[in-house]
C-alpha positions, -999 to 999 in steps of 0.1 A, spaced: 419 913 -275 417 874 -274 431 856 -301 413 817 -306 437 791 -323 432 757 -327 471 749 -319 464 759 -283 440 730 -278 446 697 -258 473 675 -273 445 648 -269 422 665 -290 450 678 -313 458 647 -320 423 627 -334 438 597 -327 430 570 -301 448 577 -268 479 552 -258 450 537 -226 426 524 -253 453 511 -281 472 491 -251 434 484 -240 424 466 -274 464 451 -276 457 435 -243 417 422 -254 432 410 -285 460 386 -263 435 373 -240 412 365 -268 442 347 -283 452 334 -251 414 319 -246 417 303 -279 451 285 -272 441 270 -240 406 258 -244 415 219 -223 399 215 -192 416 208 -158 403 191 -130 412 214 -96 409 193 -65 413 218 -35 403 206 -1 368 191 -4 358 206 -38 365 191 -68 359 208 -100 365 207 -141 370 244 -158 390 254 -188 425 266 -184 418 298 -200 390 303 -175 408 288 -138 439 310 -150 413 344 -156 396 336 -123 433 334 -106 443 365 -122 414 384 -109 412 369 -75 447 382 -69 440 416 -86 411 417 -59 433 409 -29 460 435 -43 432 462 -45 418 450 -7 455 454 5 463 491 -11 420 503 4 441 485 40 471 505 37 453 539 20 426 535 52 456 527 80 479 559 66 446 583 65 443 577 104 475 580 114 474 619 94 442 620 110 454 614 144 487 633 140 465 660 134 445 659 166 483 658 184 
């Protein structure tokens, strides 16, 4: 005989509320909304040859994910390098 309960669900559903990921989501939306606002002057970045004029909100975003991109590149690098060592370890 199988008994059904609803207190045997996941705590997740259990719950009904919004999950800790989306709350920090819309916390973190909500400061770089606020952030954009605050810092709406524009800097001129001379690097090299180029010379350019963007908002600080946007040069500092563009920064952030530029070095969120090289950090993702390096951990694919390392994830690819420790695969074929197992791989070759293997083959030993």
């Amino acid at each position: 005989m199988t008994q059904s309960s609803s207190s045997q669900q996941a705590p997740e559903a259990a719950k009904g509320g919004m999950s800790f990921g989306a709350i920090s989501s819309l916390v973190g939306l909500g400061a770089l909304g606020v952030f954009a606002f605050q810092n709406r002057e524009d800097v001129t970045v001379k690097f090299i040859a180029w010379d350019f004029t963007w908002p600080i909100w946007a040069l500092t975003i563009a920064a952030a994910l530029l070095g969120a991109l090289i950090w993702f590149g390096l951990g694919v690098m390392r994830r690819h390098r420790r695969r074929k060592e197992r791989r070759d370890d293997r083959r030993d």
